[in-house]
C-alpha positions as CSV (number, residue, x, y, z in Angstrom):
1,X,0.0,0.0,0.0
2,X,1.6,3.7,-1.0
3,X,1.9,6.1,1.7
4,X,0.0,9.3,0.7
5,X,0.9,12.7,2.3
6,X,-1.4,15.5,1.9
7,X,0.0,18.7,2.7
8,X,-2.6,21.9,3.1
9,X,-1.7,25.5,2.5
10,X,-3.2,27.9,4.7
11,X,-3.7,31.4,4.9
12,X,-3.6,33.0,8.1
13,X,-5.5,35.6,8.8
14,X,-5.9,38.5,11.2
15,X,-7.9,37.1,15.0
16,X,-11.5,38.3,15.7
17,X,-9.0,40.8,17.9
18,X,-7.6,42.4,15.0
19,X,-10.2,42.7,12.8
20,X,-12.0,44.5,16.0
21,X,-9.0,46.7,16.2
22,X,-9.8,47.2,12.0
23,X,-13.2,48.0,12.8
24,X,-13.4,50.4,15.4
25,X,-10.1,52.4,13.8
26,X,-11.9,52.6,10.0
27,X,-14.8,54.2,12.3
28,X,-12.9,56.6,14.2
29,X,-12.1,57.4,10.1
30,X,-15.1,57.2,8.6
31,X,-15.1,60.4,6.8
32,X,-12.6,58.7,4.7
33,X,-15.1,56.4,4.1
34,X,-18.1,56.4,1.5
35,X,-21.6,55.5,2.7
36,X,-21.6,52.2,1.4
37,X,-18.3,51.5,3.3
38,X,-19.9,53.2,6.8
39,X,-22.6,50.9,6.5
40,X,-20.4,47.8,6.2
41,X,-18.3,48.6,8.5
42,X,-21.0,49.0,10.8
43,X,-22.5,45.6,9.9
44,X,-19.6,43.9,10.7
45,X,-19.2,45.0,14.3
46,X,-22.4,42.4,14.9
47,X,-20.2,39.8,13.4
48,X,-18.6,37.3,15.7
49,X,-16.9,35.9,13.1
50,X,-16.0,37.1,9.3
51,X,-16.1,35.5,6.2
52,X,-13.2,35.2,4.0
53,X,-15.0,38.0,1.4
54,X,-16.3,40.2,4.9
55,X,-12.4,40.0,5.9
56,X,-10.5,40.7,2.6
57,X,-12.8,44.0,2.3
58,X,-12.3,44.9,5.8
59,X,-8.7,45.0,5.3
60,X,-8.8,46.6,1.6
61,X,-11.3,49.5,3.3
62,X,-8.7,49.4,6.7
63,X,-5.4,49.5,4.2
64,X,-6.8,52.9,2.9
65,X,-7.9,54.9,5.7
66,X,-4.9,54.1,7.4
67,X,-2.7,54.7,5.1
């Protein structure tokens, strides 16, 4: 019988922590922000935990208004 090994790649990505500390410093900039953003931003502070999509846009939103 052949040995198989499977190997996973993993992306890690920021703790419920961090994206918490994302959240609450995009709102203390939100008139970087556009409305839409505001609103999502807002939505996501009822999250417990984000989705892949809900992350990557945090970050792209939290990249921008930090920067």
């Amino acid at each position: 019988m052949e040995n198989i090994i499977y190997i996973m790649s993993v992306k890690i990505m920021p703790s419920n922590a961090e994206h918490d500390d994302m959240i609450q410093d995009c709102m203390n900039r939100e008139t970087k922000m556009n409305d839409w953003e505001i609103k999502f931003i807002a939505d996501l502070e009822y999250c417990e935990i984000l989705s892949d999509p809900q992350a990557a846009k945090l970050e792209k939103i939290w990249d921008r208004v930090t920067s």
